[in-house]
C-alpha positions in Angstrom: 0.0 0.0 0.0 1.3 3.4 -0.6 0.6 5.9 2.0 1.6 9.4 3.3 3.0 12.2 1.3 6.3 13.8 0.5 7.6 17.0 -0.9 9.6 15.8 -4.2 11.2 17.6 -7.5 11.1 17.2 -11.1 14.9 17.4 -11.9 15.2 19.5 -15.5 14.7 16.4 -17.6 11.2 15.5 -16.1 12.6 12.6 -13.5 11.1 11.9 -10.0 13.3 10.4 -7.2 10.6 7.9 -5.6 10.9 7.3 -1.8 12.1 3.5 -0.6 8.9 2.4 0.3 7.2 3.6 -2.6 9.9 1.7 -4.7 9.6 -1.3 -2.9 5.6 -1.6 -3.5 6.8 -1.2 -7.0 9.0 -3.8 -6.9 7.1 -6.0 -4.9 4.2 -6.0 -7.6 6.5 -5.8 -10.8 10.0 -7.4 -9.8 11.1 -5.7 -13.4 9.6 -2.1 -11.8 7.4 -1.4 -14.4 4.4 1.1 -13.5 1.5 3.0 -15.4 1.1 6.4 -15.0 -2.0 8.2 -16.0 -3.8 11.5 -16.4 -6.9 11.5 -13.4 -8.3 14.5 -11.5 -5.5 17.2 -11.9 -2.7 15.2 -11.0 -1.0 11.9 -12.3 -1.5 8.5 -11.0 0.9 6.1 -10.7 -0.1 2.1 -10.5 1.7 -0.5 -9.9 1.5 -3.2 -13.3 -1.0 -5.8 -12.0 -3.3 -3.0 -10.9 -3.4 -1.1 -14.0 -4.2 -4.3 -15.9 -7.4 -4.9 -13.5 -8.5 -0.9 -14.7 -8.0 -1.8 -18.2 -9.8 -5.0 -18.3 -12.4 -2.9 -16.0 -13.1 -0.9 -19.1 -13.8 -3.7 -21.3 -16.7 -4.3 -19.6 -18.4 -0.6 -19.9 -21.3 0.2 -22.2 -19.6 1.5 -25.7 -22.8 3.3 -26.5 -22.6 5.9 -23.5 -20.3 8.2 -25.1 -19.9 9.4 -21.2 -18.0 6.1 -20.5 -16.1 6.0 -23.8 -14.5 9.8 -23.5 -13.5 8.4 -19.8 -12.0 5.3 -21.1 -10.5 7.5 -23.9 -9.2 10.0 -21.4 -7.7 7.8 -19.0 -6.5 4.6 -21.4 -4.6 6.7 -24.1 -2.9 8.9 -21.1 -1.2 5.8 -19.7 2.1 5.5 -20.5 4.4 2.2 -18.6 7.4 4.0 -16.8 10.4 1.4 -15.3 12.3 2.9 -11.8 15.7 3.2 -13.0 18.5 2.1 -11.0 18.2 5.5 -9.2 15.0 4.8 -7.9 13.3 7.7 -10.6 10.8 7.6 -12.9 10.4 9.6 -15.9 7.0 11.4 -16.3 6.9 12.5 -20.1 6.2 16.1 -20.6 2.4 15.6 -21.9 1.8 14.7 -18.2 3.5 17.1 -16.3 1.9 19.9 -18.5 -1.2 18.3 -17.8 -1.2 18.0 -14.4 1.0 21.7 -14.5 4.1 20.1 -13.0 7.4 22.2 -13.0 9.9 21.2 -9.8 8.2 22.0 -6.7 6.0 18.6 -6.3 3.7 16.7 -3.7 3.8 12.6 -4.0 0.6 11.0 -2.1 0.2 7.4 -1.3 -3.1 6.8 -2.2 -3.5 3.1 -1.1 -3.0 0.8 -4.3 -1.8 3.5 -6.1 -0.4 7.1 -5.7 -0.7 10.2 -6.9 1.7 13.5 -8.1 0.9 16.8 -7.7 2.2 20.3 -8.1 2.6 21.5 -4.8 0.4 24.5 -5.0 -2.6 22.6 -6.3 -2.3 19.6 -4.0 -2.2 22.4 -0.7 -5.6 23.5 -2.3 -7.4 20.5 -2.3 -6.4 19.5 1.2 -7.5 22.8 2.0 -10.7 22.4 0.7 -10.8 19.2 1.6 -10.2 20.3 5.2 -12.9 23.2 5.6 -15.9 20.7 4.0 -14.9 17.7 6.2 -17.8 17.7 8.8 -20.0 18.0 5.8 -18.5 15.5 3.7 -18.5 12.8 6.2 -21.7 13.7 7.8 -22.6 12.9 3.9 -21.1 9.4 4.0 -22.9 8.7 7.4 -26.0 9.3 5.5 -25.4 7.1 2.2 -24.7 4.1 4.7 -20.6 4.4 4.3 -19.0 3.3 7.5 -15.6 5.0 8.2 -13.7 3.1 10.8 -11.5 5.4 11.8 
């Protein structure tokens, strides 16, 4: 499982020092160190080999006449691009994702359980922000839907 978060940087060429235990769930799912990463709610998404196969074959199963679901799989499918940690321990995130998820040096890397996520620093402070001033809200919300939060 990936969890926490860690101030990282891009270095010039677009590479990403991942911490130890983020390299070792990579290696521990993909011996070779081969990830997916992906374009997904402002940021990209990292996933370890055997998990990004059970997302693609999770869109072979969605209704091809909801143009809804198709754009999606669109989106998310051809934005996926398999990275290998180098000897180094980095990963290369091409440019088309860090302009899309506005990444320059100053990043956030979130373990996100099964998979994690990179942010520019300024956005990711925003949405914890947010996320922070609607939390009575949003959990009295899950109370309500039947979601039970063991916390």
């Amino acid at each position: 499982m990936f969890r926490g978060h860690t101030e990282r940087n891009l270095d010039p060429k677009g590479r990403l020092m991942l911490p130890p235990e983020f390299r070792e769930e990579v290696l521990k799912a993909s011996p070779e160190g081969k990830l997916m990463l992906t374009n997904f709610d402002g940021c990209v998404v990292g996933y370890p080999l055997p998990e990004w196969e059970r997302i693609e074959e999770s869109f072979q199963r969605i209704n091809v006449l909801d143009s809804r679901l198709r754009n999606l799989q669109r989106f998310i499918i051809s934005g996926a691009v398999e990275v290998l940690v180098d000897k180094q321990g980095r990963i290369l995130v091409p440019p088309y994702l860090r302009g899309y998820a506005k990444l320059d040096k100053d990043c956030v890397l979130a373990g996100v359980g099964s998979k994690f996520e990179l942010w520019d620093k300024d956005s990711f402070e925003s949405r914890r922000k947010v996320t922070e001033e609607n939390f009575d809200a949003d959990m009295a919300a899950l109370a309500e839907s039947g979601f039970e939060l063991r916390l």
